[in-house]
Kinemage of the C-alpha trace (Angstrom):
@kinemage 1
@onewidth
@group {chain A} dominant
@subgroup {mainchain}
@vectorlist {calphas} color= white
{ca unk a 1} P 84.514 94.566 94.688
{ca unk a 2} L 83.444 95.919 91.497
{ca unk a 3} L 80.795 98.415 91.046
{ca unk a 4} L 79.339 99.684 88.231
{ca unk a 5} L 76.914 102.180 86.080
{ca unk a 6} L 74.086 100.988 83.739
{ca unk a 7} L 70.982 102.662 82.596
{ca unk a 8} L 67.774 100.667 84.360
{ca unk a 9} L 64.460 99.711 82.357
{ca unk a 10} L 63.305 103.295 82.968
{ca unk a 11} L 66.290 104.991 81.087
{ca unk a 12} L 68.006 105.970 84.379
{ca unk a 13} L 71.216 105.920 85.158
{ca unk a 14} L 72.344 103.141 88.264
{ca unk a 15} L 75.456 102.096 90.252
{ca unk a 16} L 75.162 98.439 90.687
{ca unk a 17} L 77.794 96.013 92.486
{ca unk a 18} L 78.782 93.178 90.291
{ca unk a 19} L 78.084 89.454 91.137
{ca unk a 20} L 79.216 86.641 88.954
{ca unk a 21} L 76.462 87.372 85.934
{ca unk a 22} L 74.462 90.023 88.021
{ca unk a 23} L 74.269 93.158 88.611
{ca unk a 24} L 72.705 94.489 92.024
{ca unk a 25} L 71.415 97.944 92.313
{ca unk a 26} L 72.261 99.711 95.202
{ca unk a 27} L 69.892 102.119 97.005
{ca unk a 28} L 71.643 105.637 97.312
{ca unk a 29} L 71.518 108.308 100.013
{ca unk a 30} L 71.648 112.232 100.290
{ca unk a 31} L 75.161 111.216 101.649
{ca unk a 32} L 76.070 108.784 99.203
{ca unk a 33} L 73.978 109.877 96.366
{ca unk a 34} L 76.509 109.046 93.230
{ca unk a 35} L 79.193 106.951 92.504
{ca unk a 36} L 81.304 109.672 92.860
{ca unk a 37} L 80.256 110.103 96.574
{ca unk a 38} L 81.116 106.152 96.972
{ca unk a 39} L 84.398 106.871 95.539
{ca unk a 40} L 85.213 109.731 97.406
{ca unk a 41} L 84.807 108.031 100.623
{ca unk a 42} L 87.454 106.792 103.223
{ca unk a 43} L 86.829 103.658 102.485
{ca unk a 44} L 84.805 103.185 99.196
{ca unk a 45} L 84.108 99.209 99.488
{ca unk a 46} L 82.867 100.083 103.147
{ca unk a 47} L 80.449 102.588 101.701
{ca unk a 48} L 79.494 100.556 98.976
{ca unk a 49} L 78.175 97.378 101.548
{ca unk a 50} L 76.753 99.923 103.860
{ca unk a 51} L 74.202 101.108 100.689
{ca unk a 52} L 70.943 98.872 100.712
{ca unk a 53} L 70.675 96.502 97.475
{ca unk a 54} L 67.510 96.540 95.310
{ca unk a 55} L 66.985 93.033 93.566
{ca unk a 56} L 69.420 91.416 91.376
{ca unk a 57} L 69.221 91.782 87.766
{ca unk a 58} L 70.500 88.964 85.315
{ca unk a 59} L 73.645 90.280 82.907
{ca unk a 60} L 73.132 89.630 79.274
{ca unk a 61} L 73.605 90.808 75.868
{ca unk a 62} L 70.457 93.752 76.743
{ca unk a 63} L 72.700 94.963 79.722
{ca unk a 64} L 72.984 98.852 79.015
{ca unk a 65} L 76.480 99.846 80.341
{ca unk a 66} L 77.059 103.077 80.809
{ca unk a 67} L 81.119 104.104 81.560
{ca unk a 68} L 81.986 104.190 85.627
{ca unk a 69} L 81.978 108.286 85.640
{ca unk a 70} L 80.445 110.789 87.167
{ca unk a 71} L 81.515 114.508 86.444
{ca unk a 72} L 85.244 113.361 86.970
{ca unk a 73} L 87.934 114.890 84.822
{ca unk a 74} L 90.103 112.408 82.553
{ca unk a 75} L 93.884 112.527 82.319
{ca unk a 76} L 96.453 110.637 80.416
{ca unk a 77} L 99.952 110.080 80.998
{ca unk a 78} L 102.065 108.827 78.022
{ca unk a 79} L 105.871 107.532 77.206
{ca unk a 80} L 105.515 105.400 80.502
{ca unk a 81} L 106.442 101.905 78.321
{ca unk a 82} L 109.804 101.765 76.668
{ca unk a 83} L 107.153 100.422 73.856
{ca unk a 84} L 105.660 103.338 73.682
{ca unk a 85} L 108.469 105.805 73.940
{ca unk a 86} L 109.928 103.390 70.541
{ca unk a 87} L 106.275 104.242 68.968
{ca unk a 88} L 106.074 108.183 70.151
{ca unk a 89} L 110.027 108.504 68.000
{ca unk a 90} L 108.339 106.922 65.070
{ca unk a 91} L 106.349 108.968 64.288
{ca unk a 92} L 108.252 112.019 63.122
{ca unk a 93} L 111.783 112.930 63.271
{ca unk a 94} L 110.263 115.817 64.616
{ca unk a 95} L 108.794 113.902 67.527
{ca unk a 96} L 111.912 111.871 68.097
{ca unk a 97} L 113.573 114.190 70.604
{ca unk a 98} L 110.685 115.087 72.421
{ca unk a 99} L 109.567 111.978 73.419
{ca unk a 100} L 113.128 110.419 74.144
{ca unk a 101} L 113.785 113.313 76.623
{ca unk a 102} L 110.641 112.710 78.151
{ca unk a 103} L 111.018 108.969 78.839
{ca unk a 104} L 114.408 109.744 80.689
{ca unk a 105} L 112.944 112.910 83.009
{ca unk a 106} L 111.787 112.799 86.360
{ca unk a 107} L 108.710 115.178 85.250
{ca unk a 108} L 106.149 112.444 83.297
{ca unk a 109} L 104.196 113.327 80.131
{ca unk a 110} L 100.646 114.143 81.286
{ca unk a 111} L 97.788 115.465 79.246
{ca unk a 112} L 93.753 116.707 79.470
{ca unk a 113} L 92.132 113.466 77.661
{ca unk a 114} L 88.170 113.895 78.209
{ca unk a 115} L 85.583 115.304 80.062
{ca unk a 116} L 82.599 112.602 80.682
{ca unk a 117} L 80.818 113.562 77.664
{ca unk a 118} L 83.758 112.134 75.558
{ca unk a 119} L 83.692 108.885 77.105
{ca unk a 120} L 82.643 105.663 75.726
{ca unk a 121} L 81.406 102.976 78.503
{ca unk a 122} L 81.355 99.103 77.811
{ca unk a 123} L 79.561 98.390 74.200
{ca unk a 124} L 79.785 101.344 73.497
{ca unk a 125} L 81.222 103.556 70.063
{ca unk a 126} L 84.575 104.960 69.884
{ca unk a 127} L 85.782 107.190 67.389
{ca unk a 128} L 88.302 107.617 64.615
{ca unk a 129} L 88.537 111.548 63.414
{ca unk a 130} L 86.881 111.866 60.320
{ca unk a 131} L 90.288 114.311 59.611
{ca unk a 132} L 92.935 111.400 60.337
{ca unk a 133} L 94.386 108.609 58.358
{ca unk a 134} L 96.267 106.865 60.801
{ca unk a 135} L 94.750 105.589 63.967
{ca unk a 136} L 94.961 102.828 67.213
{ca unk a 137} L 93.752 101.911 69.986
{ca unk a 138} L 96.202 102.607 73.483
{ca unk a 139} L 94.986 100.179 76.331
{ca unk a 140} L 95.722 101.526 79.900
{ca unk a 141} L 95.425 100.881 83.256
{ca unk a 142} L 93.841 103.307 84.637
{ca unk a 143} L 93.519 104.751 88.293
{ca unk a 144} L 90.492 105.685 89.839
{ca unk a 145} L 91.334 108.454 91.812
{ca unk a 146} L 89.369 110.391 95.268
{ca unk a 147} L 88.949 114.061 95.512
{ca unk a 148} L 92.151 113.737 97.898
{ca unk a 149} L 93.932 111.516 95.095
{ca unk a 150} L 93.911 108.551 96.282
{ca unk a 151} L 94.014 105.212 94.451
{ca unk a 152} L 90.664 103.866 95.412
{ca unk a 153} L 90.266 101.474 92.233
{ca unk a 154} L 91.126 100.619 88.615
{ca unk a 155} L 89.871 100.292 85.269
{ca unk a 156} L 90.153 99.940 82.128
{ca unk a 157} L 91.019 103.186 79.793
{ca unk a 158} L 91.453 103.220 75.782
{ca unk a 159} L 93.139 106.384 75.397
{ca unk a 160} L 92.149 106.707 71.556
{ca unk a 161} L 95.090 108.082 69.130
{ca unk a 162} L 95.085 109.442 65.926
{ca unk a 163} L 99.173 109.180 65.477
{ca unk a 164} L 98.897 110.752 61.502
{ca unk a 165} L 97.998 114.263 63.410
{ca unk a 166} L 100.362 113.913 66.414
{ca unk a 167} L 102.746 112.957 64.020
{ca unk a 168} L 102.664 116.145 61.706
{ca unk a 169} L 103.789 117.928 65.108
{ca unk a 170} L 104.028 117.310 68.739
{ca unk a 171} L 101.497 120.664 69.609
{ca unk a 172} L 98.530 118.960 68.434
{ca unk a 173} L 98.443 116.487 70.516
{ca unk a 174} L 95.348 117.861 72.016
{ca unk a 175} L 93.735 117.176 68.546
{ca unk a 176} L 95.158 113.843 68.091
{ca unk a 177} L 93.986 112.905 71.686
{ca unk a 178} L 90.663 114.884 72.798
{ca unk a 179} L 87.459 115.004 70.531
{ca unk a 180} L 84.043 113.234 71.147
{ca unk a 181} L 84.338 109.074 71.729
{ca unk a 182} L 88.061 109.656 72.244
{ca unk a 183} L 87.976 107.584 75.536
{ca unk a 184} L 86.690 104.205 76.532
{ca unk a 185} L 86.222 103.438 80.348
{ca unk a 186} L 84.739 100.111 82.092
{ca unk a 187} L 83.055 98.465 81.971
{ca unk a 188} L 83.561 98.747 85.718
{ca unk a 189} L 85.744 99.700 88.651
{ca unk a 190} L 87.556 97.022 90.653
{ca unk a 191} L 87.710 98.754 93.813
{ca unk a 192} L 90.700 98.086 96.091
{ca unk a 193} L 91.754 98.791 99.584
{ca unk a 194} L 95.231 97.869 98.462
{ca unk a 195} L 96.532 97.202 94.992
{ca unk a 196} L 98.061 94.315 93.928
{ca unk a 197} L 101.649 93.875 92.606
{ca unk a 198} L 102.627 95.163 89.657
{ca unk a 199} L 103.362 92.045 87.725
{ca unk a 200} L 99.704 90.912 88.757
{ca unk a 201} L 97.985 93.369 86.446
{ca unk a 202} L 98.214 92.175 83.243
{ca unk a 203} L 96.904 94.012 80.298
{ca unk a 204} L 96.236 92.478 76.787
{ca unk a 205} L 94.514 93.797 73.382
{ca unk a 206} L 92.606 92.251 70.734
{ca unk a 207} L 91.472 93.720 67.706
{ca unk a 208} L 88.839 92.310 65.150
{ca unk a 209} L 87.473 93.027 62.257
{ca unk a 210} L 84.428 90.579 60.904
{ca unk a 211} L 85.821 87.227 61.670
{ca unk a 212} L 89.266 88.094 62.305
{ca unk a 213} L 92.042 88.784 65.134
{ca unk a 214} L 93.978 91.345 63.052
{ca unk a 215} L 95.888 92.399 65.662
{ca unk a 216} L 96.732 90.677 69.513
{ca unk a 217} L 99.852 91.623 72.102
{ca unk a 218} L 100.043 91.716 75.964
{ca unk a 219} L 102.039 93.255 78.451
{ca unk a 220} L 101.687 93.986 82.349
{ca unk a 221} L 102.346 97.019 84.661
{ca unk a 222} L 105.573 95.463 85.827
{ca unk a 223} L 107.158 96.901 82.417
{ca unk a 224} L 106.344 100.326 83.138
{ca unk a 225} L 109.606 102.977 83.502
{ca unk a 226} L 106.980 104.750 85.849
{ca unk a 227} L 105.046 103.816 89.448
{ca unk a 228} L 101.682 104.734 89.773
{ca unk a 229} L 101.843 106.848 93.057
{ca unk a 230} L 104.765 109.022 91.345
{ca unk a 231} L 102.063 109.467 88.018
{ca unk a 232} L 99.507 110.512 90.666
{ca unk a 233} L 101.988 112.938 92.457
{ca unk a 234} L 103.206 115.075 89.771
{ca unk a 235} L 99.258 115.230 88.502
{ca unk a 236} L 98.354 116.722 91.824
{ca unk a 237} L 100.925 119.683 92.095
{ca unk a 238} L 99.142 122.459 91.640
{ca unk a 239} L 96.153 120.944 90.625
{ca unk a 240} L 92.805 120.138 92.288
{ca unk a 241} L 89.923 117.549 91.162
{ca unk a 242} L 87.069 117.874 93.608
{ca unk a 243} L 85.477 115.185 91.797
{ca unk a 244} L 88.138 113.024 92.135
{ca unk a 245} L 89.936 112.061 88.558
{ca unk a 246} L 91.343 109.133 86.371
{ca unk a 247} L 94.342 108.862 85.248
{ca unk a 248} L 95.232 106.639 82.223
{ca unk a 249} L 98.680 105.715 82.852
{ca unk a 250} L 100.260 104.898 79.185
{ca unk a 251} L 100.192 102.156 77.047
{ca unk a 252} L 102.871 99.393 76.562
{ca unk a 253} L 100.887 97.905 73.288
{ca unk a 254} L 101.274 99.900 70.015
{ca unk a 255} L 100.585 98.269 66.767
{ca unk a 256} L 103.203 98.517 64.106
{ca unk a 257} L 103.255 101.258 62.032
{ca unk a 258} L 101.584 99.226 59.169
{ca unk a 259} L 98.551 98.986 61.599
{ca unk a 260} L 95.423 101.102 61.350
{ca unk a 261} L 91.699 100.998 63.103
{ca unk a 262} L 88.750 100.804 60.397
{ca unk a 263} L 85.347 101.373 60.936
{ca unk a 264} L 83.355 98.201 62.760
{ca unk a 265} L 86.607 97.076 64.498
{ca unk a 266} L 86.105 95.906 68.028
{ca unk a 267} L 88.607 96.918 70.603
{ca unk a 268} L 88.783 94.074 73.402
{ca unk a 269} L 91.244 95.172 76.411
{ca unk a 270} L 91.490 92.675 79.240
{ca unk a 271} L 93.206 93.425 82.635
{ca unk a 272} L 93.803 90.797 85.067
{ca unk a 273} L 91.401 90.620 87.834
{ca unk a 274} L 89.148 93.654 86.295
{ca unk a 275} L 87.327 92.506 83.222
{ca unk a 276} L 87.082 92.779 79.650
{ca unk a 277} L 85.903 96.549 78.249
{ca unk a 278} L 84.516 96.090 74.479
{ca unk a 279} L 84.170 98.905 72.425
{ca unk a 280} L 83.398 98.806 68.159
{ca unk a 281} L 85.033 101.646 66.241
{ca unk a 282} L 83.061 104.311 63.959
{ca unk a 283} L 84.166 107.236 61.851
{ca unk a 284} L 82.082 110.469 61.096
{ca unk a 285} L 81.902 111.236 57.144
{ca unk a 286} L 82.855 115.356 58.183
{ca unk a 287} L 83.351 117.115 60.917
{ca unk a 288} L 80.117 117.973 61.578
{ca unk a 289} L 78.380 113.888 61.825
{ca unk a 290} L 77.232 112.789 65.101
């Protein structure tokens, strides 16, 4: 199943299942009254069916997409691709160390990405710093997790990177990671009662800019040094979500280092079996632009 958010003719936000080309609104309840209740549920496809369904609406160019979050918390875990591990070293020579060390321990890289506010759903903007020089793209699977941290779903996460700052030294990473638009979600969750195999999720990137490809590469979950349920344990010692959480889980697709996002660039990041999440790329003049 796959169940989404839009904003209706009204303005308002929905959660809608997705059909084949339509969406269908579901009624909500004082017990399931967000998609964060649905999620939170023992079994979230159950809870989904049980909700009654408004009409069907047609999907088309007008659809309004809105990113699959409530007031969930967004994480990030990085150096989980030998690809990216290569990409972290290049960076700096300062770097280097860091991220080899980190690829080899048992404890995983994981970072704050975004709260909601910072995320980008389906169609919508993401951001370049107007501060950095040197910028791409990281598409992630991403696990949709319950209050209890469970993996009730997937989506698709572009953990936006400005390598330039990260680069200059490992401690602002926060900088070079969290900021407004930093973090594209969507443009749904594929709900699961069990995941499929790891070879099965497939994950590939296009970039274009006007009429151009400038930049296309795949890779899967299968080539991941980490499993998902060990990314999920280590984010839940000592740490509590009651709204449930997602957790970007690295990427294994970094473009070379010759490779920068421009303004009006669209991101396209395809996972097997979820969808396609389409974001174009903008960059604020100063600090303070919208």
């Amino acid at each position: 199943m796959h169940i989404a958010k839009f904003s209706d003719a009204s303005g308002g936000p929905r959660v809608a299942i997705v059909e084949g080309a339509q969406l269908v609104p579901l009624q909500l309840t004082p017990e399931l009254a967000t998609l964060a209740d649905i999620l939170a549920a023992d079994r979230p496809v159950a809870a989904a069916e049980s909700l009654a369904r408004d009409e069907p609406i047609a999907i088309d160019a007008q659809t309004a997409w809105l990113p699959p979050i409530d007031q969930q918390e967004v994480w990030a875990a990085g150096v989980t691709y030998r690809r990216s591990q290569t990409a972290r070293m290049e960076e700096s020579a300062a770097a280097a160390s860091c991220y080899d060390r980190v690829y080899q321990a048992d404890r995983p890289e994981l970072f704050f990405k975004a709260t909601p506010s910072r995320v980008s759903g389906h169609g919508q903007p993401l951001r370049i710093r107007y501060d950095a020089t040197w910028n791409v793209p990281e598409p992630e699977i991403t696990l949709v997790l319950s209050p209890a941290l469970r993996i009730v779903g997937l989506t698709i996460g572009n953990d936006m990177s400005s390598r330039d700052i990260e680069g200059e030294n490992p401690l602002y990473l926060p900088q070079a990671k969290c900021y407004d638009q930093c973090a594209g979600l969507g443009p749904w969750i594929r709900l699961y009662d069990e995941l499929p195999p790891v070879e099965a999720i497939t994950v590939d990137l296009k970039i274009r800019r006007g009429d151009s490809v400038v930049f296309e590469q795949s890779t899967s979950a299968a080539e991941m040094a980490r499993q998902f349920d060990d990314l999920v344990g280590w984010l839940g010692r000592d740490n509590t979500f009651a709204n449930g959480a997602f957790l970007m889980t690295g990427t294994g697709i970094v473009p070379g280092n010759d490779f920068t996002l421009q303004p009006a660039d669209i991101v396209e990041i395809t996972i097997a079996d979820i969808g396609t999440l389409s974001n174009p790329i903008v960059q604020p003049t100063s600090p303070t632009a919208p």
